[in-house]
N, CA, C and O of each residue as an XYZ file, in Angstrom:
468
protein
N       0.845     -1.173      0.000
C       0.000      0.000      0.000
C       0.889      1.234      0.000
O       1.706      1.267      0.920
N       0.892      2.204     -0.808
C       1.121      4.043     -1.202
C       1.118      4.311      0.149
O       0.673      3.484      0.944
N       1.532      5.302      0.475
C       1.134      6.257      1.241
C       0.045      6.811      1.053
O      -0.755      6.908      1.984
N      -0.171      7.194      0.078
C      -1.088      8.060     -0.931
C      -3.034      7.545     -0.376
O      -4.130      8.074     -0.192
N      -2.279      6.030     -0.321
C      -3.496      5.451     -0.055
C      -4.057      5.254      1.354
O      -5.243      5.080      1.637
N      -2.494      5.335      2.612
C      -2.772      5.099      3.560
C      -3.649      6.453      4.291
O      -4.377      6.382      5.281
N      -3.266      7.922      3.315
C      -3.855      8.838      3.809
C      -5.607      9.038      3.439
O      -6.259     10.023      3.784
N      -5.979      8.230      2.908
C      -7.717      7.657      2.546
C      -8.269      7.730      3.231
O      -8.180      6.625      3.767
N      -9.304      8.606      4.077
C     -10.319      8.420      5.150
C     -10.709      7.124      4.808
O     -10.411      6.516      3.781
N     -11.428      6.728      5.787
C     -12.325      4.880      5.580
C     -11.678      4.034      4.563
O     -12.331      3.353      3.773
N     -10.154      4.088      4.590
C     -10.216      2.914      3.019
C      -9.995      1.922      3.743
O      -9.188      1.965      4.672
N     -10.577      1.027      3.475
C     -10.812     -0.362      4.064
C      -8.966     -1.397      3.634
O      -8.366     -1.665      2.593
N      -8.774     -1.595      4.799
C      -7.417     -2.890      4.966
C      -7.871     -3.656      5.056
O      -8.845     -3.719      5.806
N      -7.365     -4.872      4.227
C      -6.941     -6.178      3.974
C      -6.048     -6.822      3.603
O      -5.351     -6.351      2.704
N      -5.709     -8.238      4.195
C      -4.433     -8.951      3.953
C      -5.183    -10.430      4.183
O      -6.006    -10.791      5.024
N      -4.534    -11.134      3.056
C      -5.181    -12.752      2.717
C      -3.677    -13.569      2.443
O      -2.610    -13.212      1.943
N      -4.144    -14.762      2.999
C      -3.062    -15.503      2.656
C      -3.877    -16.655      2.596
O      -5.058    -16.632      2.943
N      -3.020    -18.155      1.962
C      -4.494    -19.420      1.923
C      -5.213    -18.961      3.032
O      -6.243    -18.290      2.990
N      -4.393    -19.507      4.404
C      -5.477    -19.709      5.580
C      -5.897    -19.154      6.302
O      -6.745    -19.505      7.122
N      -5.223    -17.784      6.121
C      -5.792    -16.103      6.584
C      -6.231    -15.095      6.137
O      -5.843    -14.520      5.120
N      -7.091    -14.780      6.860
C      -7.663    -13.656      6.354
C      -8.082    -12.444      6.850
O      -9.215    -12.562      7.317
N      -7.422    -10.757      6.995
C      -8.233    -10.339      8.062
C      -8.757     -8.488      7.002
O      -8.117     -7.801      6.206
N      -9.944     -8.381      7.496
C     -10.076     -6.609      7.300
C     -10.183     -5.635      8.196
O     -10.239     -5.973      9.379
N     -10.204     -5.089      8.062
C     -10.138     -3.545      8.754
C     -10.648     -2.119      8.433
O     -10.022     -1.259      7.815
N     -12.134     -1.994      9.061
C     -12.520     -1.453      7.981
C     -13.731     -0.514      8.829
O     -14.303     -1.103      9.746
N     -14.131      0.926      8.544
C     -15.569      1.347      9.120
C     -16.437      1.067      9.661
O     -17.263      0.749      8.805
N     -16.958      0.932     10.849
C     -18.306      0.050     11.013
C     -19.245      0.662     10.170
O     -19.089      1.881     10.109
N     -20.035      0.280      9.598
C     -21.576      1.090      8.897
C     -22.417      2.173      9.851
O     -22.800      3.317      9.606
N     -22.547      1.327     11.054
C     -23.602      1.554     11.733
C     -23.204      2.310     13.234
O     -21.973      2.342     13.233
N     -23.681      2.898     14.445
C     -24.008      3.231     15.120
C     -23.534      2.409     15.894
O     -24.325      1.473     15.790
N     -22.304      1.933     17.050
C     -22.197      1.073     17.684
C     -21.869      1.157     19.235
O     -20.797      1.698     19.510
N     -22.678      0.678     20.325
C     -22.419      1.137     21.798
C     -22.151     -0.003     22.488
O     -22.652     -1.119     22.344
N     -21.100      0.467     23.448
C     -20.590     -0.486     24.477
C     -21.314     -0.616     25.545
O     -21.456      0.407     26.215
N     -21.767     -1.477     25.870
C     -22.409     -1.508     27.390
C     -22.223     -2.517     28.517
O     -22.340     -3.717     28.271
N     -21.917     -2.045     29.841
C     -21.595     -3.020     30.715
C     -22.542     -2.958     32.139
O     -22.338     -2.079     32.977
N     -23.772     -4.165     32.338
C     -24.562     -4.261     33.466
C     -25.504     -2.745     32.783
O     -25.295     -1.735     33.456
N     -26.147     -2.611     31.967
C     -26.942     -1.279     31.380
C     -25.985      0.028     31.454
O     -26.482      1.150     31.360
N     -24.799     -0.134     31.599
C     -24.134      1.486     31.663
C     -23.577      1.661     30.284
O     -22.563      0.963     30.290
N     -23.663      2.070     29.420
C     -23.117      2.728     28.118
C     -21.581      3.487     28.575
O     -21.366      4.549     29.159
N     -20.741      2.538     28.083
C     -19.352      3.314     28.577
C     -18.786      3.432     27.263
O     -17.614      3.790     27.380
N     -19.238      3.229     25.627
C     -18.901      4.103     24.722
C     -20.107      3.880     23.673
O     -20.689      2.805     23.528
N     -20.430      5.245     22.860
C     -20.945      5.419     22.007
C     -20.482      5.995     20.518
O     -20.244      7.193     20.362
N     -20.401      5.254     19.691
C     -20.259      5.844     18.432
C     -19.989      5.249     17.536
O     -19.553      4.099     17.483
N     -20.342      6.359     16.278
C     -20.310      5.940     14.742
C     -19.049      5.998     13.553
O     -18.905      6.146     12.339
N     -18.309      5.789     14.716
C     -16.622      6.124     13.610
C     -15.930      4.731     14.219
O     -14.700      4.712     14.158
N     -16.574      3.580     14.791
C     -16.206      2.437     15.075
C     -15.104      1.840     14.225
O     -15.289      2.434     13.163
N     -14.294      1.207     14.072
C     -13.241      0.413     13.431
C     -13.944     -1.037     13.514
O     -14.171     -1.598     14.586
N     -14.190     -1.455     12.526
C     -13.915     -3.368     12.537
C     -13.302     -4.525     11.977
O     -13.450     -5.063     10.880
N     -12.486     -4.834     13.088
C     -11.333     -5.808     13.035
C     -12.146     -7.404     12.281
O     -13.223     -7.849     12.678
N     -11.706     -7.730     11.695
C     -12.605     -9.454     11.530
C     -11.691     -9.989     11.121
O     -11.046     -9.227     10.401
N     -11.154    -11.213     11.225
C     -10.409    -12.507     11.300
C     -10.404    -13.596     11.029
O     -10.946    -14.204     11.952
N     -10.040    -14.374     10.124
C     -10.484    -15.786      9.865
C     -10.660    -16.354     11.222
O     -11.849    -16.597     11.432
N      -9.867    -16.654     12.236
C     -10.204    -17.546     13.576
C     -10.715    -17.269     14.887
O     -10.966    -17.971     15.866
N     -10.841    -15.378     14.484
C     -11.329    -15.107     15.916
C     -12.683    -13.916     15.642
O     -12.680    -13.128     14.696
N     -13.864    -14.008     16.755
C     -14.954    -13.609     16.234
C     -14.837    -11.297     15.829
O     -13.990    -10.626     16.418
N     -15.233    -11.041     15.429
C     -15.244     -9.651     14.957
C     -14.525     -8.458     16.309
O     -15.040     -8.489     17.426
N     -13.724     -7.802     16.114
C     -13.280     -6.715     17.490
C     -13.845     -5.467     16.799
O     -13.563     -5.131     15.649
N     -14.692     -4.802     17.648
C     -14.629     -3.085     17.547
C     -13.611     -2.513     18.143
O     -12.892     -2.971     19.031
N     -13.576     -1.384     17.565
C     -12.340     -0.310     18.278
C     -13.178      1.090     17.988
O     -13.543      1.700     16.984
N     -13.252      1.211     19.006
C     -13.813      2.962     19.515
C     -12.674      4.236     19.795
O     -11.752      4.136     20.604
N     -12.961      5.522     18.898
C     -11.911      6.023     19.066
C     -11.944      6.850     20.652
O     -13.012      6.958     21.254
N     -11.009      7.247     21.061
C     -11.002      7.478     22.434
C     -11.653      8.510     22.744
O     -11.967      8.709     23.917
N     -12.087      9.638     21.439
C     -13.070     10.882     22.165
C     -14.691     10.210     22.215
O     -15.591     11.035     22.374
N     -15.077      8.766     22.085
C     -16.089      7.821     22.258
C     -16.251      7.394     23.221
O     -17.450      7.248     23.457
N     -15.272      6.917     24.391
C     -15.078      6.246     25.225
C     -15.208      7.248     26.198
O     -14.784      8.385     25.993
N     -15.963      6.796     27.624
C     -16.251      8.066     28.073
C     -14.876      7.910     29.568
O     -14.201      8.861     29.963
N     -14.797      6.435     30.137
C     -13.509      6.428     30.682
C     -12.093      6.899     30.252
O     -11.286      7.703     30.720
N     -12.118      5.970     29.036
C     -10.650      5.949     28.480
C      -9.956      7.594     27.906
O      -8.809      7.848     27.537
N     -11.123      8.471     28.016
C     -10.376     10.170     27.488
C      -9.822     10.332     29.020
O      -9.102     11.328     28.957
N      -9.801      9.777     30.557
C      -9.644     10.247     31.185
C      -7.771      9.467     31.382
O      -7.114      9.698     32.396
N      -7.435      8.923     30.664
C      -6.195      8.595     30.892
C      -5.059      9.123     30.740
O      -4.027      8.758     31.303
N      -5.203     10.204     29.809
C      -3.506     10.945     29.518
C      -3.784     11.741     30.749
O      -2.732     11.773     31.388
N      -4.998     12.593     31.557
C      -5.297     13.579     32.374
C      -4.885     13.039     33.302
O      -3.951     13.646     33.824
N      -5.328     11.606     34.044
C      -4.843     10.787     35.387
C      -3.515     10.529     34.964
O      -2.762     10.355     35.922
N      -2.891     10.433     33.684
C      -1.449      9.478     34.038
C      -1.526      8.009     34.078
O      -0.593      7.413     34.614
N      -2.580      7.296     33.550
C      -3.218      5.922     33.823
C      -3.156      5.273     32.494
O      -3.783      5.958     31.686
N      -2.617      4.169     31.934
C      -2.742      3.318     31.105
C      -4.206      2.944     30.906
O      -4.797      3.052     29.832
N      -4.924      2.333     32.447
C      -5.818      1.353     32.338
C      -6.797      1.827     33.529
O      -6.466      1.558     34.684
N      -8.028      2.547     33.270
C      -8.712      3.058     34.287
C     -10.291      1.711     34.317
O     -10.382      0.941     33.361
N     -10.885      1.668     34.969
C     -11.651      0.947     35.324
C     -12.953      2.121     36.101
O     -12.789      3.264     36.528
N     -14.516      1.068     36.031
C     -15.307      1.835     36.341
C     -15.593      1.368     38.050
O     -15.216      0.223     38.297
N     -16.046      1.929     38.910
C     -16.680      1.219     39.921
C     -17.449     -0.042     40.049
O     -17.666     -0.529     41.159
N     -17.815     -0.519     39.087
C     -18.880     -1.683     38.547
C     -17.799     -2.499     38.512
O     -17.686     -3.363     39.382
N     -16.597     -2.323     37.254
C     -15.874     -3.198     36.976
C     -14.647     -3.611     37.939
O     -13.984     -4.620     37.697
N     -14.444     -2.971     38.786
C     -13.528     -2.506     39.651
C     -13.805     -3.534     40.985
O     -13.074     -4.250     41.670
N     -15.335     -3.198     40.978
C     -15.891     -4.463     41.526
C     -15.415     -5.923     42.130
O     -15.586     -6.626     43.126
N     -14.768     -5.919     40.990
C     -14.523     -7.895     40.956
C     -12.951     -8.159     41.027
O     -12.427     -9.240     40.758
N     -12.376     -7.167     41.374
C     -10.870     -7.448     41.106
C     -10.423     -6.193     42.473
O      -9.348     -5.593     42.461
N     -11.305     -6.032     43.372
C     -10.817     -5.023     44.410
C      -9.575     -5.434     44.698
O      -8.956     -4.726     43.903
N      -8.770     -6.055     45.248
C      -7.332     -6.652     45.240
C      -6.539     -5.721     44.222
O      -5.419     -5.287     44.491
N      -6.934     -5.559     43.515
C      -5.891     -5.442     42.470
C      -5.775     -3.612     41.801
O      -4.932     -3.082     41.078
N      -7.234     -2.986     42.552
C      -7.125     -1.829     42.115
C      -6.725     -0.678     42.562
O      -5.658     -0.744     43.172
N      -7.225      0.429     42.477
C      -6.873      1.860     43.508
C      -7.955      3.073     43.122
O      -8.372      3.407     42.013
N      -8.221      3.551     44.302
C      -9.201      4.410     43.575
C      -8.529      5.756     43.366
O      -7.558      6.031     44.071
N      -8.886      6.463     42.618
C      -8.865      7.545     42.151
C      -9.330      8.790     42.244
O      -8.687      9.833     42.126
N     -10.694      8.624     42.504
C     -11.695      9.661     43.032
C     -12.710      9.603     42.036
O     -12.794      8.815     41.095
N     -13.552     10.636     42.393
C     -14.365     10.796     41.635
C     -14.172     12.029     40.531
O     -13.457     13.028     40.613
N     -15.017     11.622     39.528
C     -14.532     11.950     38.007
C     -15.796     12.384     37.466
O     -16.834     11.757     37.675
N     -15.726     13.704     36.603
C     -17.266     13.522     35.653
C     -16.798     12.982     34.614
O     -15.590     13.152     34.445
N     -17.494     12.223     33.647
C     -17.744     11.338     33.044
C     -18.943     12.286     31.958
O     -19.912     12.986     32.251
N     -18.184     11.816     30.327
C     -19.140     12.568     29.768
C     -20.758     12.115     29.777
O     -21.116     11.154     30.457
N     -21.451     12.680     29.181
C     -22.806     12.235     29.465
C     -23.371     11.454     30.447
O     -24.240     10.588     30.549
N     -22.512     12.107     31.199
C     -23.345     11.371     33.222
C     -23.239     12.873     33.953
O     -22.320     13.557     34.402
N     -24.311     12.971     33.855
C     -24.812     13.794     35.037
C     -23.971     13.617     36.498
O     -22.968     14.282     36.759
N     -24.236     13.158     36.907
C     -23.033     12.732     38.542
C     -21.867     12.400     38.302
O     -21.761     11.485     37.485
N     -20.622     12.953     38.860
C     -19.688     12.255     39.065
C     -18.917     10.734     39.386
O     -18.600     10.516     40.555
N     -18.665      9.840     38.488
C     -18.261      8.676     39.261
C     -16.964      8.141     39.778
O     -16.018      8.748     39.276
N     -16.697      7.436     40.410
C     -15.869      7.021     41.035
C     -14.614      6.331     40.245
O     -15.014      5.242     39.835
N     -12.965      6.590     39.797
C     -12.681      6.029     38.974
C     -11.317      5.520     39.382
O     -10.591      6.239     40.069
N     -10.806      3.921     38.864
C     -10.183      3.316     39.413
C      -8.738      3.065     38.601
O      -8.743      3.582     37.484
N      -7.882      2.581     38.849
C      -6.448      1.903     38.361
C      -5.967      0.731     39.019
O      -6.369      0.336     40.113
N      -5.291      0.313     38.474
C      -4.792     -1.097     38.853
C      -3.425     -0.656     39.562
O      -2.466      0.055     39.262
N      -3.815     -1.430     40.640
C      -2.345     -1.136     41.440
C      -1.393     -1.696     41.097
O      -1.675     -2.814     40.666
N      -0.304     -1.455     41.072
C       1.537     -1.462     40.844
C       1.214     -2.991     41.624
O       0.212     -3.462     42.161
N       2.147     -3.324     41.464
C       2.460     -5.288     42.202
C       3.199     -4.793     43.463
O       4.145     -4.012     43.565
N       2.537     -5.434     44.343
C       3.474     -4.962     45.881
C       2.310     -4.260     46.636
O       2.070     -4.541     47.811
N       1.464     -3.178     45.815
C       0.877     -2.605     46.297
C      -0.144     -2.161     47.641
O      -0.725     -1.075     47.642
């Protein structure tokens, strides 16, 4: 592939070989993340990954994601919600509370603690 070509809004990637196959390409449609009814991303500029052996990945760009814009601001690789944070208390740290786009209230937002911690 050009350069020429890599600078293409939406041009769809692909690479085939016999027993592989993968694209990369626009979602069409409107696509939201949701975890236990909470919408933690919304949008229509989705990426989709598809694979001969493994089932379809979205990729949301990060001004979509309503956690993940909060990571260059915290300094955090990997932030987590209170919900998700949930199930792995051992392992996390809280952060404080955070507004969160399209949430009215502030929520509570977490990181994974350093080993030792």
């Amino acid at each position: 592939m050009t350069s020429s070509q890599n600078s293409k809004p939406n041009k769809p990637v692909s690479q085939a070989t016999q027993l592989y196959r993968y694209t990369f390409d626009t979602e069409a449609k409107q696509v939201s993340a949701l975890y236990q009814g909470i919408t933690l991303a919304d949008s229509s500029k989705v990426m989709l990954l598809q694979e001969t052996r493994i089932p379809p990945v979205c990729y949301f760009p990060r001004e979509d994601v309503r956690i993940e814009s909060l990571c260059m601001l915290l300094g955090e690789p990997v932030l987590l919600s209170a919900d998700f944070a949930s199930c792995c208390l051992d392992h996390v740290v809280s952060l404080g509370d955070h507004q969160l786009q399209g949430i009215d209230e502030p929520r509570e937002i977490f990181a994974l603690r350093a080993n030792g911690g």
